[in-house]
VOGU-3710 file (C-alpha; in Angstrom, 3 decimals, decimal comma):
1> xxxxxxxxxx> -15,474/40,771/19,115  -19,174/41,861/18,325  -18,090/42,280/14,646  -17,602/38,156/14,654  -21,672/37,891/14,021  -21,368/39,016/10,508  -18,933/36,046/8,862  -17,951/38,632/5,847  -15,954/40,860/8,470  -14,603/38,221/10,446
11> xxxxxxxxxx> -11,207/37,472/8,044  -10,625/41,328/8,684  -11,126/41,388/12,613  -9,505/37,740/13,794  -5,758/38,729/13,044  -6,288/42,177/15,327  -7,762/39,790/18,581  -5,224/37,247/18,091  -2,772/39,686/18,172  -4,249/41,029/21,486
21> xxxxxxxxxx> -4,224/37,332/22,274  -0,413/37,320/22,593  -0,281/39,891/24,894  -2,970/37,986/27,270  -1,746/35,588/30,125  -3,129/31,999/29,477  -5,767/32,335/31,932  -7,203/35,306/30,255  -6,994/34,001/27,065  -9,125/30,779/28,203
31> xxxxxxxxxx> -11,843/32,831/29,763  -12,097/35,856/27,439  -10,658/34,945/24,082  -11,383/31,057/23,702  -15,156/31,428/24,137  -15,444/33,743/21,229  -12,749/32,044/18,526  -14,671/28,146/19,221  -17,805/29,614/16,831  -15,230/30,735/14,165
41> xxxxxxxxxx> -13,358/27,449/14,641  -16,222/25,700/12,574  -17,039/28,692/10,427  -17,626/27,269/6,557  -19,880/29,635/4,820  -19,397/31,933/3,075  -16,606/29,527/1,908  -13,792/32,686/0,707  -14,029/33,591/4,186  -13,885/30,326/5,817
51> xxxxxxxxxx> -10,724/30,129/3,395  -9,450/33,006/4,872  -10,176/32,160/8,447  -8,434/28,881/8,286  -5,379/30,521/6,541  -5,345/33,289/9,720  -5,597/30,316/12,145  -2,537/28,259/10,455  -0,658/31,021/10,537  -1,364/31,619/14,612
61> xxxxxxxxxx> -1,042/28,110/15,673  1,807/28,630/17,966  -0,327/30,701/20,080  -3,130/28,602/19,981  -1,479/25,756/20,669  0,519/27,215/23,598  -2,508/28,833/25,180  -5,137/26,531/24,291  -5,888/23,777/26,669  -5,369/20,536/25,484
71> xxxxxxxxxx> -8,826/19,274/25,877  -9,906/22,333/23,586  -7,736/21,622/20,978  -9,075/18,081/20,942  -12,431/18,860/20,720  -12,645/22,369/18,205  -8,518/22,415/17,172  -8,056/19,274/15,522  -11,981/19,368/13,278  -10,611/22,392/12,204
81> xxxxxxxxxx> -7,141/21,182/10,637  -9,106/17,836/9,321  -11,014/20,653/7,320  -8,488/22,353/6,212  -6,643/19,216/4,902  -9,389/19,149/2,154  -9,482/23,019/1,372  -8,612/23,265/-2,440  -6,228/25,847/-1,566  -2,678/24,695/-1,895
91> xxxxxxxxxx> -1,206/27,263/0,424  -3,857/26,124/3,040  -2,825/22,370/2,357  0,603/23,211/2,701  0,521/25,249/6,284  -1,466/22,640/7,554  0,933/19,416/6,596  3,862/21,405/7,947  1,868/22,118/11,566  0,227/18,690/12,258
101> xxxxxxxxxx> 3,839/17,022/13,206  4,134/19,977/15,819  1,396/18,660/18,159  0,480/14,708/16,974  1,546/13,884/20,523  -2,251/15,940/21,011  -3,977/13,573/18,523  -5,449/10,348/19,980  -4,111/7,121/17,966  -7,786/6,630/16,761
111> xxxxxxxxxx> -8,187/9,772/14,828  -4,674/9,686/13,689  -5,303/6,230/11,842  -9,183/6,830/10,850  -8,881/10,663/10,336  -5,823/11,985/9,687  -3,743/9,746/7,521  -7,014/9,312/5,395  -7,127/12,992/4,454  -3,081/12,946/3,823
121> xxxxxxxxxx> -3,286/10,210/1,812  -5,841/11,877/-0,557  -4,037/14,831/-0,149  -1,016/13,515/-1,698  -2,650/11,569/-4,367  -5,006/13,902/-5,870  -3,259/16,651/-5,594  -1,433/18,506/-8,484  1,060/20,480/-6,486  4,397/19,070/-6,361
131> xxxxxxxxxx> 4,951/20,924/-2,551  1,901/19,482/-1,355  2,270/15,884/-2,333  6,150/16,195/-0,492  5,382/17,969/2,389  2,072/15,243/2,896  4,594/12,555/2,611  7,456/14,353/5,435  4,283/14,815/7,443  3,040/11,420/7,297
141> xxxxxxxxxx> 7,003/10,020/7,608  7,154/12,616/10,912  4,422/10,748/11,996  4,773/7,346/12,250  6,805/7,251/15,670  3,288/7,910/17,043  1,402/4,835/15,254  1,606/0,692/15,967  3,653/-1,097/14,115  1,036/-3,010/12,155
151> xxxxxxxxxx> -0,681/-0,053/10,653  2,642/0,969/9,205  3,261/-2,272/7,564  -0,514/-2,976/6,339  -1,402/0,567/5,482  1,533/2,872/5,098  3,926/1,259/3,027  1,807/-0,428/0,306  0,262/3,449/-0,010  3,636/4,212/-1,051
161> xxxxxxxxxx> 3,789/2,141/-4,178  0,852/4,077/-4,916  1,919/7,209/-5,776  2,260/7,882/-9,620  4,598/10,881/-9,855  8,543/10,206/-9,898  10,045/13,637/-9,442  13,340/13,616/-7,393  11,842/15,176/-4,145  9,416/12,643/-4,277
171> xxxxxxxxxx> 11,757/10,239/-4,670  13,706/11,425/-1,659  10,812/11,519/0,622  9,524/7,968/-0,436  12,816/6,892/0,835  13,096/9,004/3,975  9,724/6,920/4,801  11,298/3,913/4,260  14,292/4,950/6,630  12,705/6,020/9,471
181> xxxxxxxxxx> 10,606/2,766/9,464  13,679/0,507/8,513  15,989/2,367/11,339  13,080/2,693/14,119  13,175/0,388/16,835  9,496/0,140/17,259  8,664/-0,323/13,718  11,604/-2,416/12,366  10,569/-3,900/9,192  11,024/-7,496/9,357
191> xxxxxxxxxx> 13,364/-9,882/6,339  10,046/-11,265/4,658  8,850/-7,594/4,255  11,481/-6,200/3,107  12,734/-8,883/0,557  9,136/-9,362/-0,975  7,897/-5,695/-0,545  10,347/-3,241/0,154  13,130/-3,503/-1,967  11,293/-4,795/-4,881
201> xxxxxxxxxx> 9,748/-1,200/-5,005  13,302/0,968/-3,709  15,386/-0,965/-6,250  13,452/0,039/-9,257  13,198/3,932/-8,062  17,090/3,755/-7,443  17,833/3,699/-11,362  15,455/6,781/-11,993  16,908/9,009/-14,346  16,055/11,954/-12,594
211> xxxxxxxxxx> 18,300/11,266/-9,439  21,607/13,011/-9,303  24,527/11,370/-8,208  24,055/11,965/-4,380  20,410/11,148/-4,497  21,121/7,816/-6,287  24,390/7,118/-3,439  21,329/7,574/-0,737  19,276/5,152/-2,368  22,097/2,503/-2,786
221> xxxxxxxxxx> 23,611/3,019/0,902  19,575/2,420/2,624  19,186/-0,772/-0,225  22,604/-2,228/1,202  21,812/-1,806/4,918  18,561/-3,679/3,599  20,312/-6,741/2,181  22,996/-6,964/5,060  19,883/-6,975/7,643  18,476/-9,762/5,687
231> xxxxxxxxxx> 21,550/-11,766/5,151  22,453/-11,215/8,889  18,979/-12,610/9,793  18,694/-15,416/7,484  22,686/-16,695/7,557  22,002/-16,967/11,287  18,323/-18,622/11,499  19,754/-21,184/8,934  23,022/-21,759/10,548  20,855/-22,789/13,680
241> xxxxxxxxxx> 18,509/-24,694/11,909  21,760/-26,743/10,062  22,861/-26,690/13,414  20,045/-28,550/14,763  19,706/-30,646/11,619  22,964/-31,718/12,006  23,135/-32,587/15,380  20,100/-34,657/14,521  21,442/-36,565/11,509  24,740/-37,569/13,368
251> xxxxxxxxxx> 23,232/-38,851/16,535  24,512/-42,268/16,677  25,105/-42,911/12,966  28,326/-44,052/11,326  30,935/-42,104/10,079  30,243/-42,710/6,426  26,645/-41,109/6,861  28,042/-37,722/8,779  26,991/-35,015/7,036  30,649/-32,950/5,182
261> xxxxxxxxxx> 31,289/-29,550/6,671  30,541/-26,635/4,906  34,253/-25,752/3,404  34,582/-29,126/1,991  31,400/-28,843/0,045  32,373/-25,854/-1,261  36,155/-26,450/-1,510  37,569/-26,806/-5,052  35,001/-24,247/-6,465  35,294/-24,636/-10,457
271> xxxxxxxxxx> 33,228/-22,711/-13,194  31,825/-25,789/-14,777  28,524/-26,218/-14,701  28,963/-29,686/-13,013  30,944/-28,348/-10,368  28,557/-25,237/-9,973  25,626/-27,710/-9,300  27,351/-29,848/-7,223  28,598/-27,163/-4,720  24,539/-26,059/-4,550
281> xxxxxxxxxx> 24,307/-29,677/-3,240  22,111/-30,514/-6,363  24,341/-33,527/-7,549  21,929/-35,616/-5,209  19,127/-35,090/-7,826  20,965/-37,160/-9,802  20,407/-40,835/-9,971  23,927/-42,649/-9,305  24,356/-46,942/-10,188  23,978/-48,883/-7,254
291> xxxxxxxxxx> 26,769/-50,843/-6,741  26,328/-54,004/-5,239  28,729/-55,898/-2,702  29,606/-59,825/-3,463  27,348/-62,344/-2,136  28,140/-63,928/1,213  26,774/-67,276/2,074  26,855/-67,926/5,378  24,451/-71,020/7,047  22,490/-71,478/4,413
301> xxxxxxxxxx> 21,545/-67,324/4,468  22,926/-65,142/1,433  23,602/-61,489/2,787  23,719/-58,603/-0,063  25,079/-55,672/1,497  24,809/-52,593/-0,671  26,722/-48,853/-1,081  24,316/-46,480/1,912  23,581/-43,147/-0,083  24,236/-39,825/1,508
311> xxxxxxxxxx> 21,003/-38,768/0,444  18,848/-40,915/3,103  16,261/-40,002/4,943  16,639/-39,485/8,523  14,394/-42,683/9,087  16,702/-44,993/6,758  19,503/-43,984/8,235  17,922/-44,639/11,990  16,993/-47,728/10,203  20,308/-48,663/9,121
321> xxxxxxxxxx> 21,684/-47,854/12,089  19,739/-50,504/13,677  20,633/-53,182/11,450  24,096/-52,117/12,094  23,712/-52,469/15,990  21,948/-56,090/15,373  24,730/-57,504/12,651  27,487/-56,048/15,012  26,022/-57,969/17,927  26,012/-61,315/16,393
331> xxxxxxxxxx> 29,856/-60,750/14,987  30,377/-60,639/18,412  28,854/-64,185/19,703  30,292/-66,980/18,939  30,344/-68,453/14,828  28,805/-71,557/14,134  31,074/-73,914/11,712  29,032/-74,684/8,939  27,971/-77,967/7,371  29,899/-79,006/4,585
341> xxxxxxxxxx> 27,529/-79,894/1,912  28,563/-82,444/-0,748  28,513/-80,688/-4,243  27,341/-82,956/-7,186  28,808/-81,915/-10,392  26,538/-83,005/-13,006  28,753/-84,248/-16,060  27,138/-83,167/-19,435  24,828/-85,935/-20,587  25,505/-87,563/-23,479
351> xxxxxxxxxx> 22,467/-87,810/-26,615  21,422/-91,479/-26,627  19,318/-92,266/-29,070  15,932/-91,549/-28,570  14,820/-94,949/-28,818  17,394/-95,713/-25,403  16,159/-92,697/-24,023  12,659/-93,660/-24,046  13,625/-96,930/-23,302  12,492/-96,746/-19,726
361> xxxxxxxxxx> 8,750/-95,405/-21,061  8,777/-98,465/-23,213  8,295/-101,489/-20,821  7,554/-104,923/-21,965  3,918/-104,556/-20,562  3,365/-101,763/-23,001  5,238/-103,225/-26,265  6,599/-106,472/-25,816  7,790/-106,814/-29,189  9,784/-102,814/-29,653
371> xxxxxxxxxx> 12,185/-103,750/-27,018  13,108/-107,387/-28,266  16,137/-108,081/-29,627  15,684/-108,253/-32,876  13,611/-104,992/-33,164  16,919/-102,727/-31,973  19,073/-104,531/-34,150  17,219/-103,855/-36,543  16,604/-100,308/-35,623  20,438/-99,994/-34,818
381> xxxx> 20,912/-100,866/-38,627  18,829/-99,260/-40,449  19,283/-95,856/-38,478  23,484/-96,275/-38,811
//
């Protein structure tokens, strides 16, 4: 181990002492080998050997995660395989995304979210390599038993609508994300998430031309488990909700105001448009002619009873009701015979001349000599 002070020669001499490594008993290892490979844990320069030394350590990380406490893997294990997430070698990349879901149990929830799933992210978006930008998204799909719920929703799933490239194992592994978040107790994705965000995005990626047949049957089978969950959800929040609403409308109210039952509205389903609107329940938007009842006189008091609409608010109709309650109590006291009232028919009037019409104006005060005699004879003539 005294050839580990010159970094140049330490690619050539790690894979012969972790080799002896294996043959050690854990206890040895942590006393005799452990001190000596922390330095070359955080070796960087020259940076082809630091390359090398990472690849070495990928490959060996079994035994160091066996053998290695778990406090020292904390601590000088998991700096190293953040480092190595950002190496530009794709092999390097690659080893590394395939060994993190071994030992995430290891990885405290606050460096998964603020150091790990940073680095995969970039890894899988500015990467070139078709391998690496897969096996990043398996990794991070691997991983997300380990991370809350809200994290998932907020920052794993809008990543995915990120990624540019639509190759079929992409494709795939976009969707096994979705899966294992959709099927997951812990992380089910709720109705409003995955009718505004989820299947906006799978629906679109199910008609890529690159997916075979069985690739494109996956993607249809996870979209239909979608849309059952959501009709399952919403049919049954609504049917309690109509439930309630319901029960609230009927409460005391007539017959003629009881809301119809869901097979008669939509009994006698037709194709006309008419029909089609009206079994939405959209014929209400429609203004229908009131029809008015015959007037009533009773006492003196005229009483115009009109046609109640179905579409009342819950206060008219509590209103109504009311009224209902009152005119029902005074049917049942006792009716007062009413007054016969003497009905003058006025006979049409005949036209008198208008000098006997104003007759009553003219007074003998006024004009003593127009209402003489001799001045309507004379009037009488000469007009007839």
């Amino acid at each position: 181990m005294t050839e580990f002070v010159n970094p140049n020669m330490v690619p050539f001499v790690l894979p012969n002492v972790l080799l002896i490594s294996e043959e050690c008993s854990r206890v040895e290892y942590t006393h005799l080998v452990l001190p000596e490979l922390i330095p070359i844990f955080k070796l960087q320069e020259p940076i082809q050997a630091s390359h090398m030394v990472l690849l070495i350590f990928l490959q060996k990380m079994d035994l160091l995660l066996t053998k290695t406490p778990a406090e020292d893997i904390k601590q000088h294990v998991l700096p190293m395989i953040f480092r190595a997430l950002e190496a530009p070698s794709i092999q390097i990349q690659e080893l590394c995304l395939n060994i993190i879901p071994t030992f995430a149990n290891l990885i405290e929830s606050s460096s998964m979210k603020n150091s790990l799933f940073p680095r995969i992210k970039n890894a899988c978006l500015q990467t070139s390599s078709l391998a690496v930008r897969v096996n990043a998204l398996v990794c991070m799909g691997k991983l997300l038993q380990y991370l809350e719920k809200w994290f998932v929703l907020d920052e794993v799933l809008p990543f995915l609508q990120l990624i540019p490239s639509k190759e079929p194992a992409v494709l795939m592994a976009i969707l096994g994300i979705y899966k294992c978040t959709f099927s997951h107790k812990k992380l089910g994705i709720t109705k409003e998430i995955l009718a505004g965000k989820v299947l906006p995005h799978l629906v679109p990626l199910s008609i890529e031309s690159s997916l075979n047949l069985s690739q494109f049957n996956s993607y249809i089978v996870i979209i239909k488990e979608m849309v059952s969950r959501i009709e399952t959800e919403q049919r049954g929040k609504l049917e309690q909700l109509q439930a309630m609403h319901n029960e609230q409308k009927n409460l005391d109210l007539p017959p003629q105001l009881s809301i119809p039952s869901e097979a008669e509205q939509t009994a006698g389903g037709s194709n006309k448009p008419d029909d089609i609107f009206k079994n939405f329940g959209l014929d209400h938007s429609i203004t229908a002619t009131q029809q008015e009842n015959s007037e009533h006189k009773e006492n003196g008091v005229s009483t115009h009873l009109s046609k109640p609409q179905v579409s009342l608010t819950l206060e008219e109709k509590q209103k109504l009701a009311k009224q209902q309650e009152q005119a029902q109590m005074l049917r049942n006291q006792k009716q007062l015979l009413p007054q016969s009232k003497a009905h003058t028919i006025s006979n049409p009037q005949v036209h008198d001349p208008w000098f006997i019409t104003m007759k009553p104006l003219l007074s003998r005060r006024s004009f003593p000599w127009l209402v003489s005699r001799s001045f309507v004879r004379f009037c009488c003539i000469y007009l007839f």
